[in-house]
C-alpha positions in Angstrom: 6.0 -24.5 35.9 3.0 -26.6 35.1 3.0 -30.5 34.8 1.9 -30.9 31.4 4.0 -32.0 28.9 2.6 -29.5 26.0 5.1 -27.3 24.5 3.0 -24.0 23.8 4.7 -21.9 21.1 3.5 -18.4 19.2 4.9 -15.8 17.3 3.9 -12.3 18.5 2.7 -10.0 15.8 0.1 -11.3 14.3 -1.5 -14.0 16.9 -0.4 -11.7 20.0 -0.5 -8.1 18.5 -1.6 -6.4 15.8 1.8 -4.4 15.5 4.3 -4.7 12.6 6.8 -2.7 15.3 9.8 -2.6 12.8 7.6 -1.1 9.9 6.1 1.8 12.5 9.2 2.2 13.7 10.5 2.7 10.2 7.1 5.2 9.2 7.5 7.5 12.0 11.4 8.1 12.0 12.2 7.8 8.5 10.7 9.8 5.6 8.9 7.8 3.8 10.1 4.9 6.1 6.5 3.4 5.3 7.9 2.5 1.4 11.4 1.7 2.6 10.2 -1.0 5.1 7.8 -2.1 2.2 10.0 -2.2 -0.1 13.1 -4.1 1.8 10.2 -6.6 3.0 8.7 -7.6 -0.6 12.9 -7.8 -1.4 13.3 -10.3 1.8 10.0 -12.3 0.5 11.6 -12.4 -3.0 15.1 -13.5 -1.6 13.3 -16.4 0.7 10.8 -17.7 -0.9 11.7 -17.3 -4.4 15.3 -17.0 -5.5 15.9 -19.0 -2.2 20.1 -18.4 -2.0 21.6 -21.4 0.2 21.5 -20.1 4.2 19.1 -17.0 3.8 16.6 -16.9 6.0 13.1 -15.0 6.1 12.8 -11.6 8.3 16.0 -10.4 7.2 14.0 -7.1 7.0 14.8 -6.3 10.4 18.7 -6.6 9.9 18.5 -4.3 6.8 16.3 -1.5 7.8 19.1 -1.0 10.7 21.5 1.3 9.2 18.4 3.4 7.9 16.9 4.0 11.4 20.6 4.8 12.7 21.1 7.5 9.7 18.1 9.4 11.0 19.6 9.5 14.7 17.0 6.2 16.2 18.2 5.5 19.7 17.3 2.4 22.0 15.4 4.9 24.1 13.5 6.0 20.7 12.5 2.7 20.1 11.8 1.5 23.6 9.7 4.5 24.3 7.8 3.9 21.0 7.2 0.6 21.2 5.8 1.1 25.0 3.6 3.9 23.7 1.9 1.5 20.7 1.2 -1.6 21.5 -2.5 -2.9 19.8 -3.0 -6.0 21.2 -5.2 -8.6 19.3 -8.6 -9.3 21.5 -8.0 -11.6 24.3 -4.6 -12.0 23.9 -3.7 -11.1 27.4 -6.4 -13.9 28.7 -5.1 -16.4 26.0 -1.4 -16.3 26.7 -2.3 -16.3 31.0 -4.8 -19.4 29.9 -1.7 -21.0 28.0 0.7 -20.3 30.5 -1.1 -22.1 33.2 -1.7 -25.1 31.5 1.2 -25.6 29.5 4.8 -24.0 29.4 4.3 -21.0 26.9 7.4 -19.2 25.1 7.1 -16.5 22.4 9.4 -16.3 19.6 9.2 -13.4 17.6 11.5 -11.8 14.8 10.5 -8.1 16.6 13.1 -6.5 18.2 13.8 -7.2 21.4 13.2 -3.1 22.8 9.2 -3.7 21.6 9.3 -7.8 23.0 10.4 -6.2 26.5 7.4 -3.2 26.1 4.6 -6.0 25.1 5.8 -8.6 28.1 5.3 -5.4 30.6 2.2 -4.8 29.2 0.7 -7.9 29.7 2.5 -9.7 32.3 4.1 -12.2 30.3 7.4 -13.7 31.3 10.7 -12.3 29.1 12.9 -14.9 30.2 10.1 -17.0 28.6 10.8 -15.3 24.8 13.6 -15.1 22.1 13.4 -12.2 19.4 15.9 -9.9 17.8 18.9 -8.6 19.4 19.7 -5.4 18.9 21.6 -2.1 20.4 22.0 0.2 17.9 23.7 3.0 20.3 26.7 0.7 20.2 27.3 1.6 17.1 28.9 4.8 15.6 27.7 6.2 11.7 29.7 9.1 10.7 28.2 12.3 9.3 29.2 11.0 5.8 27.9 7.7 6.6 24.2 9.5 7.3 24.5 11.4 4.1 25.3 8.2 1.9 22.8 5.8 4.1 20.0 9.0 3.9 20.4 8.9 0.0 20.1 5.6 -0.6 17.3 5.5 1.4 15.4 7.9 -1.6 17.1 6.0 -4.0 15.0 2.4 -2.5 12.1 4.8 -1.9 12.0 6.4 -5.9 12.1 2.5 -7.5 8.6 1.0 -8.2 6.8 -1.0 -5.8 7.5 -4.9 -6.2 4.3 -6.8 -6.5 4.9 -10.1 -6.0 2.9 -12.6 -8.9 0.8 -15.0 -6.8 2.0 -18.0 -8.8 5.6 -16.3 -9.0 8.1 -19.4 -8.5 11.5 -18.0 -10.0 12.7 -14.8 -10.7 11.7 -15.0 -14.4 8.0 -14.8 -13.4 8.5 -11.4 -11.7 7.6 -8.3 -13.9 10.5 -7.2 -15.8 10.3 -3.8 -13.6 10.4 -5.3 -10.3 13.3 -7.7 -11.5 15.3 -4.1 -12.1 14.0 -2.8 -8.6 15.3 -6.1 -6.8 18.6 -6.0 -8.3 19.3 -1.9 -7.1 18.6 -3.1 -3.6 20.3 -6.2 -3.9 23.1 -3.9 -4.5 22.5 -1.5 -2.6 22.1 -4.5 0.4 25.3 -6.6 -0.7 27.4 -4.3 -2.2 27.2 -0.4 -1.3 26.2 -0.6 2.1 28.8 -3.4 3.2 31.2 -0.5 2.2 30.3 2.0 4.1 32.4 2.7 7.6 29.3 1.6 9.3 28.3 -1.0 6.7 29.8 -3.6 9.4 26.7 -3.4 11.6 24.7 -5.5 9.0 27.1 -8.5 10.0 26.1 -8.0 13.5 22.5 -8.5 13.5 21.2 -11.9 13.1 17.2 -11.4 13.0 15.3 -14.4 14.8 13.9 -15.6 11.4 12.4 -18.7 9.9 16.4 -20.6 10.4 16.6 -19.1 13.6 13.1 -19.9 15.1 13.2 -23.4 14.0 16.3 -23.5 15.8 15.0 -22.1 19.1 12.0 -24.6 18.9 14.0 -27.2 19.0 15.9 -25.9 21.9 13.1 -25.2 23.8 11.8 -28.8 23.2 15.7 -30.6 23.9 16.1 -28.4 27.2 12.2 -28.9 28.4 12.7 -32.9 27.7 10.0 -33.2 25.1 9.4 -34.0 21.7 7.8 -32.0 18.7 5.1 -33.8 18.7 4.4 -32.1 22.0 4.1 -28.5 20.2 1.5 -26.5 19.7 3.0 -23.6 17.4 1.1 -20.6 15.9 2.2 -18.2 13.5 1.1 -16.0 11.0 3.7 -15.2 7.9 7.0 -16.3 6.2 9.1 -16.3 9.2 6.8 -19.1 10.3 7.3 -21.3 7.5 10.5 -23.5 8.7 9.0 -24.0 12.3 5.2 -25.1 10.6 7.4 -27.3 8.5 9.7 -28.9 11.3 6.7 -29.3 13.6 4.7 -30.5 11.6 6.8 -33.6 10.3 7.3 -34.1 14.4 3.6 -34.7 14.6 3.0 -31.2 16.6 0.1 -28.7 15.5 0.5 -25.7 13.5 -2.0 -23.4 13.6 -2.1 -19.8 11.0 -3.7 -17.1 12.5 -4.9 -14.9 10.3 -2.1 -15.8 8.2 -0.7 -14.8 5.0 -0.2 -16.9 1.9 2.6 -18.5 3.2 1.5 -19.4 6.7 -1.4 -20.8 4.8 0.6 -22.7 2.9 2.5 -24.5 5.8 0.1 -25.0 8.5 -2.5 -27.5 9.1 -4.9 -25.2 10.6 -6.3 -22.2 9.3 -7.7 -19.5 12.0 -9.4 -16.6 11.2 -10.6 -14.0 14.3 -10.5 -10.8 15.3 -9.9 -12.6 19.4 -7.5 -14.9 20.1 -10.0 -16.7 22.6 -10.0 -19.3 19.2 -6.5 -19.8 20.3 -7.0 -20.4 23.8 -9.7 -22.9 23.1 -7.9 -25.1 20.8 -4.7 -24.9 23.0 -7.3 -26.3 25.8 -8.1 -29.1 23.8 -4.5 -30.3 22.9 -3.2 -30.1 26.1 -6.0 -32.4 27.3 -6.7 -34.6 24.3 -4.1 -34.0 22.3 -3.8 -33.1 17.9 -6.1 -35.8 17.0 -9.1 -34.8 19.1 -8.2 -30.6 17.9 -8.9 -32.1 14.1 -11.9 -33.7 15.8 -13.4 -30.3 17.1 -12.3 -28.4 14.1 -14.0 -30.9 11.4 -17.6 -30.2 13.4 -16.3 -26.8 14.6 -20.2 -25.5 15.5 -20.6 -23.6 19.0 -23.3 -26.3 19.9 -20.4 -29.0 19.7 -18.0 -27.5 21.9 -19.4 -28.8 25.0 -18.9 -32.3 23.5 -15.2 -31.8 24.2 -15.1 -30.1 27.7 -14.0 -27.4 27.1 -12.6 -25.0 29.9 -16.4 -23.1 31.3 -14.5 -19.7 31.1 -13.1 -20.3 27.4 -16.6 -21.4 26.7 -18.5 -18.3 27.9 -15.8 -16.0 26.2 -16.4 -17.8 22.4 -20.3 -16.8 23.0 -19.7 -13.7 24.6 -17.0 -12.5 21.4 -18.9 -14.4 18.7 -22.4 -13.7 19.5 -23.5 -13.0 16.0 -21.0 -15.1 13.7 -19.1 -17.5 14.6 -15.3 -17.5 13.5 -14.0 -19.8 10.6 -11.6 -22.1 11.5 -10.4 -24.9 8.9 -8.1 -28.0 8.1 -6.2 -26.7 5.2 -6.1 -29.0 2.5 -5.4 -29.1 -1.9 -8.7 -28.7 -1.4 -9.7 -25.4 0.2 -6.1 -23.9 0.1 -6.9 -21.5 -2.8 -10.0 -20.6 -1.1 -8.2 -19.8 2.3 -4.9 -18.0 1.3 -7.9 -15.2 -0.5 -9.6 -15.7 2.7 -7.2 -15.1 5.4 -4.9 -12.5 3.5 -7.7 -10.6 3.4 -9.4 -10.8 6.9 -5.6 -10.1 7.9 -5.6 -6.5 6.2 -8.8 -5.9 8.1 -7.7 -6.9 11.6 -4.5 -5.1 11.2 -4.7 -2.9 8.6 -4.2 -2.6 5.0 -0.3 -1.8 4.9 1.0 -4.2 7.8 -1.6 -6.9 6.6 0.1 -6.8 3.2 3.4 -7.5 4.5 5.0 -11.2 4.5 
């Protein structure tokens, strides 16, 4: 353990990888698992960030798309195997995460299942013990053939409804096309009500998925047991299950940071990140474990390659921004009333290029 007392905290798909592991899980098992995961995620988005029921929290995805992998016979060796086999690491994460690591502690916390945490730590030499994600072991659970049978139809039955599109400016339910308020309520009871039935229905009680609640709980475990405060974090995220820990860290007086985030990281975070490396990362975790927040809004608000050397920054970290960005240099921004518009169009859409049009569109 280093002597610093930083706090460095990220989530992992998104700054770390360019994975959504659950939704390829889903695409490559299930038929048509591509519009079930979609579907069940724009239903989780609608639940958290619109209709907003007391206790839900965001990523809930990952606790309903459960019973559908275990219909079409997914095993932890499936999954574990899979995961190992496609990892797509964002540039420089590897160097980013060892750079962090050695000047600060450094934890992950990630909603991804715990089979594709374990896969990405081997692959990149992070420490496990160092992360908190989703539990799950779906072979300890049984699903009769009927149980398949119901689970595999209602699958089609989520996969025939029309795809919610979520309004921009969409702040209640009424504001949703009249369509996708139909679609939501079939899942919803599907979700709630036909599922809960079923013999196996009791595995969705199980599952707790490390969401929005749940990471803002870890962080502040992580900051009780290491003896710090919030204001000590450094915290980077990328979508809606980000939203509670940019929120809570941010009124500790830590730093928030969106990587190529979504509407609603944008929305939440102070900083705005947008880069196909993760080098970006590295550097302004360099800076806030020397200098602290302040001096990171310092480099940002002149963010130029020919100010960097005003601030010291690490030689190596130096030489790898000019080596990556040789022809353009990234955009990273304060997010303020001002630009936010301007950023959320911004970011959603460099975050469909760096990982694809399907995942990027995900919350």
């Amino acid at each position: 353990m280093n002597g610093s007392d930083r706090i460095f905290i990220t989530d992992c798909e998104g700054p770390v990888s360019k994975n959504d592991n659950a939704f390829e899980l889903s695409s490559y098992f299930i038929p048509k698992g591509n519009t079930l995961f979609t579907q069940l995620s724009k239903y989780d988005d609608v639940l958290a960030d619109i209709i907003k029921p007391v206790g839900y929290r965001a990523g809930d995805t990952l606790r309903l798309i459960v019973p559908f992998l275990k219909a079409y016979g997914v095993t932890d060796r499936m999954m574990t195997d899979f995961s190992s086999k496609n990892i797509s690491l964002v540039r420089d994460a590897r160097e980013t995460l060892t750079h962090a690591a050695k000047k600060m502690a450094a934890f992950i916390v990630s909603t991804s299942y715990e089979h594709y945490i374990q896969a990405l730590c081997s692959a990149i030499g992070f420490p496990y013990e160092n992360t908190f994600c989703t539990n799950l072991r779906i072979d300890s659970y049984n699903m009769s053939e009927k149980d398949r049978k119901s689970i595999k139809r209602l699958s089609r039955d989520i996969c025939s409804l029309p795809l919610i599109e979520i309004p921009e400016k969409a702040r209640s339910i009424h504001d949703l096309p009249e369509s996708d308020v139909d679609t939501i309520g079939r899942i919803d009871h599907i979700c709630r009500k036909e599922i809960p039935r079923l013999e196996s229905g009791a595995m969705l009680e199980d599952i707790t998925p490390m969401g929005g609640i749940e990471k803002a709980n870890v962080v502040r475990t992580i900051v009780r047991k290491m003896g710090r405060s919030l204001s000590d974090v450094m915290y980077v995220g990328d979508s809606i299950t980000d939203v509670e820990c940019f929120e809570l860290i941010r009124e500790g007086g830590g730093l928030t940071i969106s990587f190529n985030g979504n509407a609603y990281a944008i929305r939440s975070a102070e900083v705005a990140v947008l880069s196909r490396s993760s080098v970006v990362t590295a550097v302004i975790a360099d800076i806030f474990e020397r200098q602290g927040k302040e001096y990171v809004f310092h480099l940002i608000d002149d963010w130029r390659y020919d100010q960097l050397s005003r601030f010291n920054i690490d030689p190596t970290l130096h030489e790898s921004l000019r080596r990556v960005f040789s022809r353009r240099f990234p955009r990273v921004s304060r997010i303020s009333d001002r630009n936010l518009k301007e950023l959320i169009s911004e970011s959603s859409g460099f975050r469909k290029l760096v990982r694809g049009e399907k995942v990027g569109k995900l919350g």
